[in-house]
C-alpha positions in Angstrom: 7.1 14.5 -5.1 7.0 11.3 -2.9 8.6 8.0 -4.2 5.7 5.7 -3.2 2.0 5.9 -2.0 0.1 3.9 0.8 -3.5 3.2 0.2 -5.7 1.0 2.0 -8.7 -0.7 0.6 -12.0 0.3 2.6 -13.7 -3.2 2.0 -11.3 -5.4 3.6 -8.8 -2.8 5.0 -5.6 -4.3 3.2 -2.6 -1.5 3.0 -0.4 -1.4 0.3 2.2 0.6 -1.0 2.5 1.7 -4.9 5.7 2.9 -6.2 4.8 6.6 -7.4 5.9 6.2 -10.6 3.2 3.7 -11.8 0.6 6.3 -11.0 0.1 9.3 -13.3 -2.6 11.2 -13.6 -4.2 9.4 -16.0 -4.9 6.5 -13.5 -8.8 6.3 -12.7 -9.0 2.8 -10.6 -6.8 1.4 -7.8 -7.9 -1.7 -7.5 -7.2 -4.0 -3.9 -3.9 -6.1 -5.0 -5.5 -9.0 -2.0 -9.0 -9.3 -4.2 -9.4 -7.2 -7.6 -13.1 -7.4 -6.8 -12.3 -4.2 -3.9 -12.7 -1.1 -6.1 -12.8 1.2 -3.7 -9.4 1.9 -1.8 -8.1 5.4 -0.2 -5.2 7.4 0.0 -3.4 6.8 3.7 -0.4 8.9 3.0 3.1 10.0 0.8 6.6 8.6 1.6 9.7 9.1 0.2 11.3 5.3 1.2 9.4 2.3 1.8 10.8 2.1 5.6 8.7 5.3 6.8 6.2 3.3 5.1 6.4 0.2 7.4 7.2 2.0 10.7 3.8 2.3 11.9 3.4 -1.6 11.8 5.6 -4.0 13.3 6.8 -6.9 11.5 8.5 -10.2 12.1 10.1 -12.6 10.0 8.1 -16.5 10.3 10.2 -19.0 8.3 11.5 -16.7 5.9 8.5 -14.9 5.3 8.4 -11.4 6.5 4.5 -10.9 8.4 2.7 -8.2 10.3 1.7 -8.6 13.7 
């Protein structure tokens, strides 16, 4: 089993990565974590650390803010 989950909301196209352990089966409704109105978000892919998560973006850190280029 993979330790977190990337998913990527098909309204505004936000990724985001969910720890796996918050998600059971139970779990009917990812909503967008940039606006809860965005019901509708897909499954990208399975990682087992949050860096293989990241290495298909680049990042840079702005004035102590860590943001995507």
């Amino acid at each position: 089993m993979k330790n977190y989950i990337l998913f990527k909301c098909k309204t505004c196209g936000t990724e985001f990565a969910v720890p796996s352990v918050y998600i059971d089966e139970s779990t009917n409704y990812i909503g967008c974590p940039k606006d809860g109105r965005h019901p509708q978000c897909s499954v990208i892919g399975a990682y087992d650390n949050l860096k293989e998560c990241m290495d298909h973006d680049s990042y840079k850190v702005v004035r102590g803010v860590i943001k995507q280029r």
